[in-house]
N, C-alpha and C positions, 0 to 999 in steps of 0.2 A: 688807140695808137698801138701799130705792135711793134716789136722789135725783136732782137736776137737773145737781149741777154737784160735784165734789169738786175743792177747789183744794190743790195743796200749794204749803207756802212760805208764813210768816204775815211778812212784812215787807213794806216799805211797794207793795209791787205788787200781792200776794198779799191785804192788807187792803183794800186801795183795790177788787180786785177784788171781791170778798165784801161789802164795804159797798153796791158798785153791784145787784151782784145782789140781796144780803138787798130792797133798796129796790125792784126790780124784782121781788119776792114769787116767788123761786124759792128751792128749797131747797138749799141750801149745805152742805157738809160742809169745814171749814178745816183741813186740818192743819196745825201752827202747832209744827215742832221747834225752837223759841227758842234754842236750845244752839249752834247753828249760825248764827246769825247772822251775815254776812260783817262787816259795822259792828259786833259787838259790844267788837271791844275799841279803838276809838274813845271818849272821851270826852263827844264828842258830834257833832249832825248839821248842820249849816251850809247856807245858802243855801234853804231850807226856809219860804215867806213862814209867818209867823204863830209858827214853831216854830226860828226861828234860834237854835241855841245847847243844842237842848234834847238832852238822853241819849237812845240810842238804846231804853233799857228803858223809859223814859217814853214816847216814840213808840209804841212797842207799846200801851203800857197806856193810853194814849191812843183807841190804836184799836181793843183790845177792849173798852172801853167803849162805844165809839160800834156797834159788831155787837151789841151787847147788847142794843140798842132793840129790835132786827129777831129774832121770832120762828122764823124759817126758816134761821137761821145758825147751826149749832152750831162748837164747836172743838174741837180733842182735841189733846191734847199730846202727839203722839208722832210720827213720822217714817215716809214711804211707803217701804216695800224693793221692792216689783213692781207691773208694771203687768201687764194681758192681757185681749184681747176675752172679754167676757160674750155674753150670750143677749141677741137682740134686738137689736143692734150698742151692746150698752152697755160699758165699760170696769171693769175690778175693777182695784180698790187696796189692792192688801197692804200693811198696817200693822204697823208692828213690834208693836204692840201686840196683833195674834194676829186685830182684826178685818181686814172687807174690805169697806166698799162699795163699791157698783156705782153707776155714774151715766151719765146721758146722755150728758153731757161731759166731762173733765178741763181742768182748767186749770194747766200747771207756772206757779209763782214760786218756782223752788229757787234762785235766784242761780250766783253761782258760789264755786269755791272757790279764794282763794289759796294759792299753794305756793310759801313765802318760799325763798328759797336760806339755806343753813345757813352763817348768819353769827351768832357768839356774843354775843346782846344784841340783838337784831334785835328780835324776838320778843317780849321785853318792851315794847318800844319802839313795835311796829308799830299805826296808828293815831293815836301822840303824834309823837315829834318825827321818824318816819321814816313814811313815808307814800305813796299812789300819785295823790294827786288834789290838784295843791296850788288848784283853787275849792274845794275842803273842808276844805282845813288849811294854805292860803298865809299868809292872815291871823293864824295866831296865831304863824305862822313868820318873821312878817316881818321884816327890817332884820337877819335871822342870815345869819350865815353860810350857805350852802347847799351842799350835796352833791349831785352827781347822778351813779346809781349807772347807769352804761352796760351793761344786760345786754343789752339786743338795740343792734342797730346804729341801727335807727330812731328810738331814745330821745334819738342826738345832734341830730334834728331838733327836738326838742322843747327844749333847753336855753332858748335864747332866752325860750321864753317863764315863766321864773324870772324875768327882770328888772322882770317888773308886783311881784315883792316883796321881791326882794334885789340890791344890784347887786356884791354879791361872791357867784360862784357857783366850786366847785371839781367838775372833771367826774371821777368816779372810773373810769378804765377797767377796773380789775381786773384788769391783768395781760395782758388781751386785747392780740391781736396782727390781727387782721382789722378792725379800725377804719379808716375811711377816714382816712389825716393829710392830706388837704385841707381834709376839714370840721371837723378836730382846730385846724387850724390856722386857721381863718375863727372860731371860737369861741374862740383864744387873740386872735384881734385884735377882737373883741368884748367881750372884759375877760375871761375867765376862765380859769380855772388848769385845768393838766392835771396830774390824778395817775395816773401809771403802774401802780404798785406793787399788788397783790394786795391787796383789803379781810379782813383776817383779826377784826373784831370792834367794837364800837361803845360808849360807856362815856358813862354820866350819871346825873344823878339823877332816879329814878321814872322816868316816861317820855319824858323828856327827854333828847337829847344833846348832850354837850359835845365831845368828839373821838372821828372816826373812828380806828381802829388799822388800821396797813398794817404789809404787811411789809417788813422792812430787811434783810438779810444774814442773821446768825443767828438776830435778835430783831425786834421791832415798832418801828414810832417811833407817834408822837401826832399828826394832822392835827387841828387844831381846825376845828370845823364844829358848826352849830349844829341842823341840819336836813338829814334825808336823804330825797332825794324816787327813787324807782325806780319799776319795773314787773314784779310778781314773774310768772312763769307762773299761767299759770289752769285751773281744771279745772272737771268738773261732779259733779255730786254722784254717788254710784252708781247711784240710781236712772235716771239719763238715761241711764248707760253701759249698764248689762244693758237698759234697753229697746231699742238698738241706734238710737235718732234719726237722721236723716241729720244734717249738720250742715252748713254754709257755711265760704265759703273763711275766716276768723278762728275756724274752732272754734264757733262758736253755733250753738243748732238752730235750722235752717232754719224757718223759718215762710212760710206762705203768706196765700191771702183768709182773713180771720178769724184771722187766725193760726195756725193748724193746723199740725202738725208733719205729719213722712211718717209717725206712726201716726195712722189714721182715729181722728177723736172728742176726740184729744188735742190739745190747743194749748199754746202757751207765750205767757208775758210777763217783760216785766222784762232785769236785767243777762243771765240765761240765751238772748234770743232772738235774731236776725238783726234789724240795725240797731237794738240800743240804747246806751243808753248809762250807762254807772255812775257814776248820781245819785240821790238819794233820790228827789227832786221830779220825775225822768223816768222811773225805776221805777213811781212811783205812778201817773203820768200814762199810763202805758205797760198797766200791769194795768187803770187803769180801762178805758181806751179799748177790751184784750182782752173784759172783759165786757159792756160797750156792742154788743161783736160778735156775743157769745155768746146774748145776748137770744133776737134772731130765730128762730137755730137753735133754740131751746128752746119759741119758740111752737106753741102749738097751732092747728090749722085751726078758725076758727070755721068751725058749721054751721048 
């Protein structure tokens, strides 16, 4: 099967892409692995004009509706394992699902993947009262307590700005011994407490937290905290890895004009590319603007 454009990634970069093209009457192939959603275990998506507040599975369902108008758009529920030049410089996409088209262009909106560190209750929590973005989860965090879990060092630069929603903040080092105590110390005279002690676990109700657990001697004690805001490590999905992308100094694939990656044909958008940034509203902004690029390329020479 060919087509114009096969995008993987149906979230809000990946849609916004595929709504621009479906509109621009080129043909579309969406793969759309919903199981992977990075916001999926979010509540919901904030800061979003029109869709403040809404689930992120509404969001979806929202914008498979809206590709639905457009005849040229298909979707397939299933997940890209490989990429590789076809015949005629077109690109083939292996589907887990045993197909493979071929398309002019590729478009990634795979996001990325977080890789929480193995703290007991984290994980339930992650997207409610523990979090990576507090413009998308400050607000319902407000006036708590706060946590902020120091896993890279750069993260103490960041503390300050917790006080747009709490003015009791607790910085957790985790036992780390490479922290600068200068800046340890300019953030204790800015009102915030320094916790030493190794984060061994987090306890609340649903997804909510009421105290972090550190450790004490033989046992744990109780830090009450009502919000924990960190930075876990990031990854890319398999399929970026085995394609070999080049990437940029932060780990994102490099993009260039059109956003093209270093495999010819392929582009990226979204949280996955060089200079973005992990928003709904700038994912989407980010995929469309991808396909706005993609157009051209896709023209044919009038004769």
């Amino acid at each position: 099967m060919g087509v114009d454009v096969v995008i993987v990634g149906g979230g809000p970069a990946g849609l916004s892409a595929a709504l621009v093209l479906g509109r621009a009457r080129k043909t579309v192939v969406l793969v759309d692995d919903a199981g992977t959603a990075r916001n999926g275990a979010a509540p919901a998506v904030h800061g979003l004009l029109g869709h403040d507040g809404i689930a992120p599975a509404e969001l979806r369902r929202l914008g498979h509706a809206d590709l639905a108008r457009y005849p040229d758009v298909s979707r397939v529920a299933t997940r890209a394992v490989a990429l590789e030049r076809g015949a005629a410089g077109r690109v083939r996409v292996e589907l887990a699902d045993g197909s493979a088209p071929e398309a002019r262009r590729v478009l990634l909106a795979c996001g990325l993947v977080d890789a929480l560190p193995k703290i007991p209750g984290l994980r339930e929590r992650w997207g409610g009262g523990a979090f990576s973005c507090p413009f998308c989860h400050g607000w319902e965090a407000r006036d708590r307590v706060w946590g902020v879990l120091a896993l890279q060092k750069a993260m103490l630069e960041a503390v300050p700005l917790a006080d747009t929603w709490t003015k009791e903040v607790i910085v957790f080092t985790n036992a780390r011994t490479d922290l600068d105590p200068a800046a340890l110390a300019a953030l204790v005279r800015g009102g915030a407490r320094i916790e030493p002690r190794a984060v061994v676990g987090l306890a609340g109700e649903g997804d909510r937290i009421d105290h972090v657990e550190v450790s004490s001697g033989a046992g744990t004690e109780r830090v009450a905290c009502g919000a924990l805001w960190l930075r876990p490590a990031q990854r890319h999905v398999d399929l970026v890895l085995y394609a070999g992308l080049a990437l940029d100094e932060e780990g994102l694939v490099r993009v260039g004009a059109d956003h093209e990656t270093s495999m010819g044909g392929v582009h990226a958008c979204g949280d996955m590319a060089s200079g973005a940034h992990p928003h709904a509203i700038e994912a989407a902004a980010s995929g469309a603007r991808a396909a706005v690029d993609l157009v051209p390329l896709l023209a044919d020479v009038l004769r």
